[in-house]
N, C-alpha and C positions, 0 to 999 in steps of 0.2 A: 178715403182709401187708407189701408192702414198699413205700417211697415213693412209685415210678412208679405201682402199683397202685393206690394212694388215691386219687393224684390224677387215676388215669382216671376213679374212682366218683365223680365230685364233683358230677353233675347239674347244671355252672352256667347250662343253659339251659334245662331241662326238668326236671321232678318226676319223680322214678326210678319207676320200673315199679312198678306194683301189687303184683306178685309178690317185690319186694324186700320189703316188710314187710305183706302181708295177709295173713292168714290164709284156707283153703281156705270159701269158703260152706257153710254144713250140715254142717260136719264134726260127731261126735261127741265128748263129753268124753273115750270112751278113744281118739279118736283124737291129739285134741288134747295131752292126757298121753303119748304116745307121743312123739309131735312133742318134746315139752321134753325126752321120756329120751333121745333122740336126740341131740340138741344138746348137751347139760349131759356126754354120755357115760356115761349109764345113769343108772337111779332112785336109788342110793345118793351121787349128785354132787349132789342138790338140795335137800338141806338147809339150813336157816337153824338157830342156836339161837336158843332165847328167851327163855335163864334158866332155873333152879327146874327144872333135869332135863327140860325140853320144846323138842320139835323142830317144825317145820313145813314141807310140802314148797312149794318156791318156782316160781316161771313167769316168765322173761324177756318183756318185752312191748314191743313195737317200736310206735312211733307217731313218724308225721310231723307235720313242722311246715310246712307249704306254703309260708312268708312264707322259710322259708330252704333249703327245698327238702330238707332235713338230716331221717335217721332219728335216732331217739331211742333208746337201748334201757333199761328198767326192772327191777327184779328186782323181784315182786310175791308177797306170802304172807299168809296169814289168821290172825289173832290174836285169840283173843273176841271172836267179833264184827267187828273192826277190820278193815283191808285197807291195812299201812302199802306203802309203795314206796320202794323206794329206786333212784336215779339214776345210771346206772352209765356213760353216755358215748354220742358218737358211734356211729355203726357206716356202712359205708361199703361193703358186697358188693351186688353183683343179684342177689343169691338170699334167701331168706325164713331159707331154712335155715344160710347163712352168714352173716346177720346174729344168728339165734339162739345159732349156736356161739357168733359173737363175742363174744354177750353173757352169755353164761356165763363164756367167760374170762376178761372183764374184773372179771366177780363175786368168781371166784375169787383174780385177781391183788390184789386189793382186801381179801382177807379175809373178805368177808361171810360166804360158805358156812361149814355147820360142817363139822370135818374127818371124814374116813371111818371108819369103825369098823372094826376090827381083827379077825381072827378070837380074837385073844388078850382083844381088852378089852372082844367083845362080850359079849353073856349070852343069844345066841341059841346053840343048836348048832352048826347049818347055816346056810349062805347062805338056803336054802329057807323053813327057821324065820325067820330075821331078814326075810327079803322080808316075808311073810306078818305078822306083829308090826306092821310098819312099814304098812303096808298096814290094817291098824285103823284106823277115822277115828275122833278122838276128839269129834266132834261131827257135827251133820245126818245122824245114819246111820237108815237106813230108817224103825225104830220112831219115833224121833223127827217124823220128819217125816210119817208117816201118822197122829200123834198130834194136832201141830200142825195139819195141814189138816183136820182135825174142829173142833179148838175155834175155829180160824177159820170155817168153816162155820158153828156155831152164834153165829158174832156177837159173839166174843170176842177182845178183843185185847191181845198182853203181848208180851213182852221175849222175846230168845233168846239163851242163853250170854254170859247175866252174870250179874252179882255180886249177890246180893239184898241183900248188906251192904256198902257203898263201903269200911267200911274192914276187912274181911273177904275175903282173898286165896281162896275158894270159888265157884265158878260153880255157875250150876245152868240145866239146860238149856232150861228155860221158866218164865219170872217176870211174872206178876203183883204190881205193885211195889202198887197202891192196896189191892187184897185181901190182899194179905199173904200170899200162897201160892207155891210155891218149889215146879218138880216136877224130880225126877231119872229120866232113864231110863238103868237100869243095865245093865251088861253080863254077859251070866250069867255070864261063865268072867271079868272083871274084878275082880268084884263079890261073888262066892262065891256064886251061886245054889244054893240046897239043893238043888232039882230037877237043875239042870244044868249043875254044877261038875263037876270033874272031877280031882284033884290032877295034876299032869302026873307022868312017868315020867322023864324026864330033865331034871338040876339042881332036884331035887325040894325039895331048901330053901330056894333062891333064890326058887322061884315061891312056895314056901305063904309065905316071908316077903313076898312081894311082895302076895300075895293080903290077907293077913290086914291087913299095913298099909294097904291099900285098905281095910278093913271097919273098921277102928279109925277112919279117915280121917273114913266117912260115917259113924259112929256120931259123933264128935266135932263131924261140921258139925249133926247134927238138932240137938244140944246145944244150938250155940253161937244157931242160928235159932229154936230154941224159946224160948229164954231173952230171944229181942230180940222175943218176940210174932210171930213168924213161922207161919203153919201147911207143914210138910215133907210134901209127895207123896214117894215113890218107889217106882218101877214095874219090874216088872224085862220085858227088852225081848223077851220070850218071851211078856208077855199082850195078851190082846186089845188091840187101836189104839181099838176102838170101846165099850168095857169101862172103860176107861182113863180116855179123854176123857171120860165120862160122870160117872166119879169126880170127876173134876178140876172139870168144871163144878159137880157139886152144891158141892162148896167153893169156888168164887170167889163164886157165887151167895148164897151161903148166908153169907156173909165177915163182915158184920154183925150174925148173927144168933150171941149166945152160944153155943160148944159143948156139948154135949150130955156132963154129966159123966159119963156111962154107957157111953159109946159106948169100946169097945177103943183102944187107940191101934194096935194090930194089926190089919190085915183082910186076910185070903188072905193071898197071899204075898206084896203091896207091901206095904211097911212106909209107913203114916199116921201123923204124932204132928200133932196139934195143940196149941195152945199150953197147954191146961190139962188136958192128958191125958195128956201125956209121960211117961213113966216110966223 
């Protein structure tokens, strides 16, 4: 943008157009996602890192200030739970969508994004394969949340993706902190479902290392949560929503009531350990 240009957008007597920074009414989330790969210059430009080998996809968010007539532009991503922002400048076009560019540019000019990945340094195949990977949410995906809106229906209320031990680097995807109950909903092909794993075909040691250190991972967190008096749900996201919650309620319910030394710490195929049945 060039000098002159700026300082046509300057709105010093009127509050710029709607359409510089609203968004369309009723749009939907995939259109709105669209809207960012647009801007940003495709899906693989919106990335943030967050440490510890995790990524997170990011969204520029324009907000005006009326007292200064001035758009804002943000870079905004989701982190357990969290929703940090960061503040990335001015932005100054009458179009929605060239404020969005801009404010991707400025992200990147700044460093925030994390860098692209390579066909060399990825560990995907294809382009196809890495879309698809990247496109995994690793939280709020379906099972989860058809889980959660049962146990809230029955008048239950907990935590979502976080940490049941503060100084325990483990999330778990629904936490009841006063009952002591921890549930994980797993992912079949993440997680090694017996039923509906699958070893993949291509980079076949990569992935079964990958898998397997997943399943050492969650053997090691029941440990660590057993061992602090925790009782550990995990569900794998193939079974009933309604099966599920029903499990989950008889243990928060039942939370004060000693476990039953008899009882497996195995049932079907989520793996239960409660605290004095662990094995």
């Amino acid at each position: 943008m060039t000098p002159s240009a700026r300082t046509d957008q300057r709105w010093a007597d009127k509050p710029p157009d709607p359409r510089a920074w609203q968004g369309r009414k009723g749009r939907s989330r995939r259109a709105a996602s669209a809207e960012q790969d647009r801007a940003a210059g495709g899906p693989d430009r919106r990335w943030v890192d967050l440490g510890d080998g995790r990524r997170a996809r990011a969204s520029v968010a324009l907000k005006l200030l009326p007292r200064t007539r001035r758009i804002r532009a943000y870079l905004r991503w989701s982190d357990r739970g969290r929703s940090p922002a960061r503040y990335l400048g001015e932005v100054e076009h009458s179009t929605r969508a060239g404020n969005l560019a801009e404010g991707w540019r400025l992200a990147r000019d700044r460093g925030i994004l994390a860098a692209l990945d390579t066909a060399q340094a990825s560990w995907a195949k294809t382009p196809a394969v890495r879309a698809v990977m990247r496109a995994n949410k690793a939280r709020d995906t379906g099972p989860e949340k058809r889980i959660r809106s049962l146990l809230h229906k029955a008048g239950l209320r907990y935590r979502v993706n976080t940490r049941p031990l503060a100084r325990l680097r483990r999330t778990a995807d629904v936490v009841f902190p006063t009952a002591r109950v921890a549930v994980f909903v797993d992912g079949c092909y993440w997680h090694g479902c017996p039923e509906h794993y699958r070893p993949a075909r291509a980079n076949e040691q990569f992935w079964r290392e990958k898998i397997d250190g997943n399943r050492a991972r969650d053997r090691e967190t029941d440990q660590l949560l057993v061992s602090a008096g925790w009782t550990v749900v995990r569900i794998w996201e193939h079974e009933s929503p309604a099966e599920a919650a029903e499990r989950i309620k008889g243990f928060v319910r039942n939370s004060t009531t000693p476990p039953d030394e008899n009882v497996p710490s195995a049932v079907r195929t989520g793996v239960i350990v409660s605290p004095n049945s662990y094995r």
